[in-house]
DOMIDO-370426 format. One record per residue (C-alpha): residue number from 1; residue in one letter; x, y, z. Coordinates in steps of 0.25 Angstrom, whole numbers, plus 5000, padded with zeros to 4 digits. Each point is the difference from the previous one (the first is absolute). Example, Ala and Ser with C-alpha at 12.3 -4.5 7.8 and 13.67 -1.06 7.14 Angstrom:
2
pt i->1&aa->A&c1->5049&c2->4982&c3->5031;
pt i->2&aa->S&c1->5006&c2->5014&c3->4998;
This chain:
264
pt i->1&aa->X&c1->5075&c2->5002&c3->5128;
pt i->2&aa->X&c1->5009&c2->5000&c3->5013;
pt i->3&aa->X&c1->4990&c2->4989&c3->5006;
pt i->4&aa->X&c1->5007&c2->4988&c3->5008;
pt i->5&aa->X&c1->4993&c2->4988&c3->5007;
pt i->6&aa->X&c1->5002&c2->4998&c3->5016;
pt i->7&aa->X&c1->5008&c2->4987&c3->5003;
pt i->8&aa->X&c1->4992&c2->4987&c3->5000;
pt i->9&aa->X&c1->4985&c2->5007&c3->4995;
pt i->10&aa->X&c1->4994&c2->4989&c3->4994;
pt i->11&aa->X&c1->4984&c2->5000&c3->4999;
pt i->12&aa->X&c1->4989&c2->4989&c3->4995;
pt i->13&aa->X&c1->4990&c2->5009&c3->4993;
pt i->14&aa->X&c1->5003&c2->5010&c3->4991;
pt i->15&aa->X&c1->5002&c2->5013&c3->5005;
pt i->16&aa->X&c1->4996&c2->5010&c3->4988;
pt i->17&aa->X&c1->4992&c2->5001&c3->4989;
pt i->18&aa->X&c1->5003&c2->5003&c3->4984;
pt i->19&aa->X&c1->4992&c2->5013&c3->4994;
pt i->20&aa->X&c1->5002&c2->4999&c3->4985;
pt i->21&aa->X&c1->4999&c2->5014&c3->4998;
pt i->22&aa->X&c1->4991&c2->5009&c3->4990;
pt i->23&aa->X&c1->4989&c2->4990&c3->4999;
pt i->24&aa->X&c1->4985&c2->5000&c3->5001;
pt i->25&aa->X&c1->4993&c2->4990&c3->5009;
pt i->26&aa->X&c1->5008&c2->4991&c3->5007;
pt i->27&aa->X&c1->5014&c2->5003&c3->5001;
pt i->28&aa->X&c1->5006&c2->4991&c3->5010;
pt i->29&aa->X&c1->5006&c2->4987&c3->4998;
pt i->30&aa->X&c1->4998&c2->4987&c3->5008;
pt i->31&aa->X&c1->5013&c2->4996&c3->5008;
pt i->32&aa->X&c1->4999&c2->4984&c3->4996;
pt i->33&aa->X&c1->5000&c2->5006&c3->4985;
pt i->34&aa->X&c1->5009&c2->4992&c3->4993;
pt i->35&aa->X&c1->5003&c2->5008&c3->4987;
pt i->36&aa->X&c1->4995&c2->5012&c3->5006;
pt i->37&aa->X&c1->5004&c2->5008&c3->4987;
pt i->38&aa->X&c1->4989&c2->4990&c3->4994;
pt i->39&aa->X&c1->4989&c2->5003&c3->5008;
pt i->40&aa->X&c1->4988&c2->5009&c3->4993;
pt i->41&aa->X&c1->5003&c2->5012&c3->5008;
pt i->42&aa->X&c1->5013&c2->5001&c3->4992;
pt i->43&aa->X&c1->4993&c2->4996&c3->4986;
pt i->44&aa->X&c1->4989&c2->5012&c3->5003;
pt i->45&aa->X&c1->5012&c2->5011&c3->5003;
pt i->46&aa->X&c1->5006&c2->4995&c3->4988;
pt i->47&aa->X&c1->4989&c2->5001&c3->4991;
pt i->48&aa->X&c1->4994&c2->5015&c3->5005;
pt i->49&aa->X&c1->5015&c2->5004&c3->4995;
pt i->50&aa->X&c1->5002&c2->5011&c3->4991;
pt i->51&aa->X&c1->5007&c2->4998&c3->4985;
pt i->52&aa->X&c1->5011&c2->4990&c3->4998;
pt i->53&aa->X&c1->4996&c2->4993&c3->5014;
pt i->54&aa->X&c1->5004&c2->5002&c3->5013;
pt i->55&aa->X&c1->5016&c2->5005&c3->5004;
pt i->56&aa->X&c1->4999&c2->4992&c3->5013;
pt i->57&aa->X&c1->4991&c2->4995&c3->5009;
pt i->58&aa->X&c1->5001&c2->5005&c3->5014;
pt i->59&aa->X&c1->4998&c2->4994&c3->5013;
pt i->60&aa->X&c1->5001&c2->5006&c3->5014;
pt i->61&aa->X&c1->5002&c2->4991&c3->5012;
pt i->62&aa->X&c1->4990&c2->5006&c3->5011;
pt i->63&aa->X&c1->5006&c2->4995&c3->5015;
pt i->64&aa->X&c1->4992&c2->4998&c3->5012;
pt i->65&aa->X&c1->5005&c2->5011&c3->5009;
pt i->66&aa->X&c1->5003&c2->4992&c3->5012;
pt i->67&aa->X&c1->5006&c2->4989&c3->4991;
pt i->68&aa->X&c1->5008&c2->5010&c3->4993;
pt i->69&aa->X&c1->5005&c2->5006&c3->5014;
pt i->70&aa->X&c1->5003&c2->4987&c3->5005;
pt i->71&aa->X&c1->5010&c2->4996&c3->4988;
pt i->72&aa->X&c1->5004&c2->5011&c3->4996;
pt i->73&aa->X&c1->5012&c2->5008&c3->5006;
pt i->74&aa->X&c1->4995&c2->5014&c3->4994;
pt i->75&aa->X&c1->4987&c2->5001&c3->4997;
pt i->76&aa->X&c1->4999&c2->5016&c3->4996;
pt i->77&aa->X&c1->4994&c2->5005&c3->4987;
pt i->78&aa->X&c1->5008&c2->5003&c3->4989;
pt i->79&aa->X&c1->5000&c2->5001&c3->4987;
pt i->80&aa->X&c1->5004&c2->4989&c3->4989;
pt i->81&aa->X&c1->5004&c2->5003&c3->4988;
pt i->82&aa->X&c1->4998&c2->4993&c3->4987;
pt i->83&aa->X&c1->5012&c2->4993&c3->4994;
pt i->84&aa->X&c1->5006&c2->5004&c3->4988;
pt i->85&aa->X&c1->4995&c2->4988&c3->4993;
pt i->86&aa->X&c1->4987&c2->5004&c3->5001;
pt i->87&aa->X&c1->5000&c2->5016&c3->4997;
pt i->88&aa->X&c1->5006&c2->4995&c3->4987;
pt i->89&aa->X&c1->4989&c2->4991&c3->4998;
pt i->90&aa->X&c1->4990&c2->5010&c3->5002;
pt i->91&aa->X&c1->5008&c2->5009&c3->4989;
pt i->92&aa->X&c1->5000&c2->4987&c3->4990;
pt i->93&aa->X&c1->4987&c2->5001&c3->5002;
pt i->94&aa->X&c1->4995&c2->5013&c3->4995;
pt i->95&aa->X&c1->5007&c2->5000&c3->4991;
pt i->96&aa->X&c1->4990&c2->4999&c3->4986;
pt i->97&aa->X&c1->4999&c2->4986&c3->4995;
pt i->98&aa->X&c1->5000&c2->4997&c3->4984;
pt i->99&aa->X&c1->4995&c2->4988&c3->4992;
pt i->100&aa->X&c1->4996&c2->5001&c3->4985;
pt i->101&aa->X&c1->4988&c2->4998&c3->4994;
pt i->102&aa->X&c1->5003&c2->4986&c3->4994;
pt i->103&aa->X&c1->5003&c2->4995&c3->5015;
pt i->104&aa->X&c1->4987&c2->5003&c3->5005;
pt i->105&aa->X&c1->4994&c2->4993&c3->4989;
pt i->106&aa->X&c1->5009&c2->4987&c3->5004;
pt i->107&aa->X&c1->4994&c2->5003&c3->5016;
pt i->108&aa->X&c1->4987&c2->5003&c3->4996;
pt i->109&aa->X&c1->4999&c2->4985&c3->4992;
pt i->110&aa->X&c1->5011&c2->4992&c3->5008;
pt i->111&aa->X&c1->4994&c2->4988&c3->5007;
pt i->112&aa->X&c1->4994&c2->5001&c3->5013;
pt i->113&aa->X&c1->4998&c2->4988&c3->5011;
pt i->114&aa->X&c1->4986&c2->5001&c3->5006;
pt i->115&aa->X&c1->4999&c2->5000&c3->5016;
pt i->116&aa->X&c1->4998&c2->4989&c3->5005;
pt i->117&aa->X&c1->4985&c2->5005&c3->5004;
pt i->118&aa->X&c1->4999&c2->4999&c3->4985;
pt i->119&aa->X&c1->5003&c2->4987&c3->4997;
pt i->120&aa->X&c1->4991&c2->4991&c3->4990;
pt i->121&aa->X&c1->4994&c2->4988&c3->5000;
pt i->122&aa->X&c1->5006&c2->4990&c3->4990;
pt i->123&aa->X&c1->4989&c2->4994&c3->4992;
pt i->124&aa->X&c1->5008&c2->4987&c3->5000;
pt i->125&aa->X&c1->5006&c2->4997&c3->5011;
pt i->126&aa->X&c1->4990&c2->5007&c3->5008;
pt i->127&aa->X&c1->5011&c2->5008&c3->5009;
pt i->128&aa->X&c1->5003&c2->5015&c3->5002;
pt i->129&aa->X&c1->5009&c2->5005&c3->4992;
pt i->130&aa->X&c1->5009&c2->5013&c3->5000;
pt i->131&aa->X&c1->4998&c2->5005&c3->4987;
pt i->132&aa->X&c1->5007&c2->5013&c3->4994;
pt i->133&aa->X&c1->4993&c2->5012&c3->4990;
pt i->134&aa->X&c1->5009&c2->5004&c3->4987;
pt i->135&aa->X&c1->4993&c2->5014&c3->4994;
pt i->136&aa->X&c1->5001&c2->4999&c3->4986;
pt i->137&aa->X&c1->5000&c2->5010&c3->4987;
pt i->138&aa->X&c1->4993&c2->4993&c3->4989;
pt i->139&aa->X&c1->4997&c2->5013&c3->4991;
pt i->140&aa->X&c1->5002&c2->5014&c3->5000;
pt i->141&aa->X&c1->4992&c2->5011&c3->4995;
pt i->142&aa->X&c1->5006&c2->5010&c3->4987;
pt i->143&aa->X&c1->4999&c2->5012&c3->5013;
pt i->144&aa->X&c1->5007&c2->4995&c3->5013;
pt i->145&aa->X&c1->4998&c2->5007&c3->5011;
pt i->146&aa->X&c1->5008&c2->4997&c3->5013;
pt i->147&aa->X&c1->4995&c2->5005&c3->5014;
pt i->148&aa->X&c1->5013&c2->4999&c3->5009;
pt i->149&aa->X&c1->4997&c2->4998&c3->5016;
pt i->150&aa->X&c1->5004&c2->5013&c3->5007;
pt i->151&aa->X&c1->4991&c2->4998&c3->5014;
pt i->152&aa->X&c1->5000&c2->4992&c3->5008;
pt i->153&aa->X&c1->4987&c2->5000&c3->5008;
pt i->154&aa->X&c1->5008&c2->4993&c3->5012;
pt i->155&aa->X&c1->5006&c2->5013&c3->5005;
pt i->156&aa->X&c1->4994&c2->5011&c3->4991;
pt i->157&aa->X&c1->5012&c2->5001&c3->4994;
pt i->158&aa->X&c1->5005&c2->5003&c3->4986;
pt i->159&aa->X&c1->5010&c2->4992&c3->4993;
pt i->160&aa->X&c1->5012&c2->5007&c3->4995;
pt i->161&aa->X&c1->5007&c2->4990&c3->4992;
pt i->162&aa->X&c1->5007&c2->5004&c3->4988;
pt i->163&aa->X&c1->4993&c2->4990&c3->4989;
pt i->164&aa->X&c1->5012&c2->5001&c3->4988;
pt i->165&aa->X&c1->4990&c2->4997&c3->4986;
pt i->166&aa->X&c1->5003&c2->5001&c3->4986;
pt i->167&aa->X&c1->4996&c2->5011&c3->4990;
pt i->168&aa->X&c1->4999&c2->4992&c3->4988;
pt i->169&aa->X&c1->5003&c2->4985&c3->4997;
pt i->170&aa->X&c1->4990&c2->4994&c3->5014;
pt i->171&aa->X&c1->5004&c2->4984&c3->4997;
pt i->172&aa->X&c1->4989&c2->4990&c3->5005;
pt i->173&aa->X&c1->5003&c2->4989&c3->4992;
pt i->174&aa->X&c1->5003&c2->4993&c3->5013;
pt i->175&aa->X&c1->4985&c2->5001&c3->5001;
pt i->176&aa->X&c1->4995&c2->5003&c3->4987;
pt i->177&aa->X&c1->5008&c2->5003&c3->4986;
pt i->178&aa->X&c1->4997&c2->5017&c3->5002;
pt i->179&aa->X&c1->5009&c2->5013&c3->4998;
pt i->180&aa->X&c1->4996&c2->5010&c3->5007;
pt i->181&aa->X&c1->5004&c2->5015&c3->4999;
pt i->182&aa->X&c1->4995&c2->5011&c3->5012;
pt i->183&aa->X&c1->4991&c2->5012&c3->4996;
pt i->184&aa->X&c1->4994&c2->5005&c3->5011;
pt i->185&aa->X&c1->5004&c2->5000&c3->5016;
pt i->186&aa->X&c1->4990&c2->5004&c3->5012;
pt i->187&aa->X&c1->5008&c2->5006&c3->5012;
pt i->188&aa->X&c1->4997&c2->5001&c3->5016;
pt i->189&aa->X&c1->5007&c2->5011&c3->5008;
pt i->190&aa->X&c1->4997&c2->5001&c3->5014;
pt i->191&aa->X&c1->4994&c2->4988&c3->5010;
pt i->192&aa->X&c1->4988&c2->4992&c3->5003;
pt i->193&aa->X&c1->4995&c2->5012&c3->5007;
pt i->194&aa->X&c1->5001&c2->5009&c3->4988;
pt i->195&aa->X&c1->5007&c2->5002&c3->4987;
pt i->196&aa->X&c1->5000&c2->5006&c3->4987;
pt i->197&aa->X&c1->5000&c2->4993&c3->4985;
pt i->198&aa->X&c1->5008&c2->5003&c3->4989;
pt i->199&aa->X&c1->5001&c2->4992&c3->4986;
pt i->200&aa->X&c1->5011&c2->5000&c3->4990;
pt i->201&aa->X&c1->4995&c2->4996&c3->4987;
pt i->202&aa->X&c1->5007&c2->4998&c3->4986;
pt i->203&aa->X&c1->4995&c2->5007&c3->4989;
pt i->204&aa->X&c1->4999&c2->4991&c3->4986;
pt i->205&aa->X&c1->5002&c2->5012&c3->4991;
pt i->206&aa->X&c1->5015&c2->5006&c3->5004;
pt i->207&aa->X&c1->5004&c2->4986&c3->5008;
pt i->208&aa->X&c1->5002&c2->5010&c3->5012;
pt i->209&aa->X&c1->4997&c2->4997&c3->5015;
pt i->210&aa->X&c1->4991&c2->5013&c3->5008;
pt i->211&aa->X&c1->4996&c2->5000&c3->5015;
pt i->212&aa->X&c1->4985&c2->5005&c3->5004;
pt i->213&aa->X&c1->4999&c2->5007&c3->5012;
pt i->214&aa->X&c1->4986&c2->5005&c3->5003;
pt i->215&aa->X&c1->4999&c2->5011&c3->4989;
pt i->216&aa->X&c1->5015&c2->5000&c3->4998;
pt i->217&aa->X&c1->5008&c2->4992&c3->4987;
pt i->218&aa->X&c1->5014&c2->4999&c3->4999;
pt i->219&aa->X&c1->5010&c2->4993&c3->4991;
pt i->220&aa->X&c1->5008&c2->4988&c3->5008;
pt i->221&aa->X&c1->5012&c2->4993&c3->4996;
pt i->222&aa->X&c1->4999&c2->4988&c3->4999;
pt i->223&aa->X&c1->5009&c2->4997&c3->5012;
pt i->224&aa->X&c1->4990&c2->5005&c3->5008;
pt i->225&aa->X&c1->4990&c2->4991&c3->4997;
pt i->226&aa->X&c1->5002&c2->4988&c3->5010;
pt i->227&aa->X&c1->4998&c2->5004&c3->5014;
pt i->228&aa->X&c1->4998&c2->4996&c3->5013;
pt i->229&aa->X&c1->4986&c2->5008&c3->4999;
pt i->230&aa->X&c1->4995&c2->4990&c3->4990;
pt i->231&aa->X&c1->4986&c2->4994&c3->5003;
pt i->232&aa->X&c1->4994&c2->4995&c3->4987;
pt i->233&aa->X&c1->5007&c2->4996&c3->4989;
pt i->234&aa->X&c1->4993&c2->5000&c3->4986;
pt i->235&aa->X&c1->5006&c2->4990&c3->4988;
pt i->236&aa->X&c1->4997&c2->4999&c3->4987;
pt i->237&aa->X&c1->5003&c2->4987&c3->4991;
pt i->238&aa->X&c1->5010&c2->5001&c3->4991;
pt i->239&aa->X&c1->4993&c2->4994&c3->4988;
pt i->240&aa->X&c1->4986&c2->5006&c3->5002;
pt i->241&aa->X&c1->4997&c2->5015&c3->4997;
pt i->242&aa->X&c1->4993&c2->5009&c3->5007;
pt i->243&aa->X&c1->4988&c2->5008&c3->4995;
pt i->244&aa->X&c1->5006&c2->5013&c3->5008;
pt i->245&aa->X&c1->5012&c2->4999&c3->4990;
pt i->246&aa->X&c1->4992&c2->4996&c3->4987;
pt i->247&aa->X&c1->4993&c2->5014&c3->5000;
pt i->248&aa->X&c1->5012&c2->5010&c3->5004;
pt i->249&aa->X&c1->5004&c2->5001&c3->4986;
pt i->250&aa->X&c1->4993&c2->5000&c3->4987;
pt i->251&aa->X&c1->5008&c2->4996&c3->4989;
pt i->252&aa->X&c1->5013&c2->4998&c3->5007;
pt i->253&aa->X&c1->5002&c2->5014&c3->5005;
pt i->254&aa->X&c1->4998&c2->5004&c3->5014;
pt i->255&aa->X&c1->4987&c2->5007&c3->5004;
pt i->256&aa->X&c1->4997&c2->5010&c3->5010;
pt i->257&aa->X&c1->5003&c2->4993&c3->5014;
pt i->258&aa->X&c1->5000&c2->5004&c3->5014;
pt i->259&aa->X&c1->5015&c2->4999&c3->4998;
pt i->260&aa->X&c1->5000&c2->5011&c3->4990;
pt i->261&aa->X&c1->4992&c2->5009&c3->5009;
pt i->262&aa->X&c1->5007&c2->4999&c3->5013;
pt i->263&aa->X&c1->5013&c2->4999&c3->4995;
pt i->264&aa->X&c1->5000&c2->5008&c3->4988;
């Protein structure tokens, strides 16, 4: 911006106000702000962000016209473009975030500091303290069902992250000494707005995975299997058997399954 000060403009109040932009409420900043990139305004645009955060934070310095005219040699629109700092920022930032199933089980039981709005009294020395909550997983059932967070009810948006899980061996011995191994998987396709479900399921006969859609079955690899569609998950311990998988054979030969009518 080809901006220049007139010679010797000095002024004693503050001649412009900072806008943070795409907000809702209050968007301006108060000038005798000292951490300005502190103040609430900033934490709510941060907050009503899509997935993965926000690529930056924008603030527009809005000028007092006669102010503007009085320091400014040229004061005629035009346009500012964004640096190339921030348009590969914004790229960054689209594109789909990946975590894996056990890192969200480390977030969901990490230790968290309470606000201080939340502090406790000790019962000792009668004082607020700042306490912290730890959730903990002290058993698990022989069916484990995992329900991943995909809206966010902020924005009405849907989160895209690619959540990598395991198709057999699940490990929650950092919680509780359990294998796991997945047989069933519930996906969303579509937005908050409307979607459509599918589900991929294992079949305990042939050992093979299939996908359902609506009225259509088809065989799916294997590969296949773990999406970013995925919604729910559905576990079964290791060392506990199913009453599914007890009746699809008599006398250890296969019966006649869903599997052997759809796929021959």
């Amino acid at each position: 911006m080809q901006y220049f000060l007139r010679p010797a403009a000095c002024l004693q109040v503050c001649p412009f106000s900072l806008r943070v932009v795409s907000v809702v409420g209050i968007t301006y900043l108060l000038p005798q702000e000292e951490r300005p990139l502190c103040h609430p305004t900033v934490e709510r645009a941060l907050k009503s962000c899509g997935q993965g955060g926000t690529a930056h934070v924008k603030l527009v310095v809005e000028w007092d016209k006669e102010t503007k005219d009085y320091l400014f040699v040229n004061t005629e629109e035009e346009y500012i473009p964004d640096s190339d700092s921030v348009r590969q920022q914004r790229e960054l930032h689209h594109q789909p975030q990946t975590c894996t199933l056990s890192q969200c089980f480390q977030l969901y039981t990490k230790e968290e500091q309470l606000a201080p709005d939340d502090a406790w009294r000790c019962p000792h020395c009668k004082q607020l303290q700042q306490g912290s909550i730890t959730l903990s997983l002290w058993t698990l059932p022989d069916v484990l069902i995992i329900h991943l967070k995909r809206f966010r009810q902020v924005r009405m948006m849907k989160l895209q992250n690619m959540v990598k899980f395991p198709l057999s061996g699940l490990d929650m011995t950092p919680h509780v000494d359990y294998i796991y191994d997945l047989y069933a998987v519930c996906n969303h396709h579509g937005t908050m707005q409307g979607g459509h479900y599918t589900a991929y399921c294992k079949n305990s006969v042939d050992g093979q995975w299939y996908c359902f859609d609506d009225s259509d079955v088809q065989q799916l690899p294997e590969n296949e299997v773990c999406k970013q569609t995925a919604y729910i998950l559905f576990y079964q311990r290791r060392t506990a058997i199913p009453s599914w998988s007890a009746n699809s054979s008599v006398a250890g030969k296969p019966c006649c399954s869903w599997g052997g009518r759809h796929c021959g």
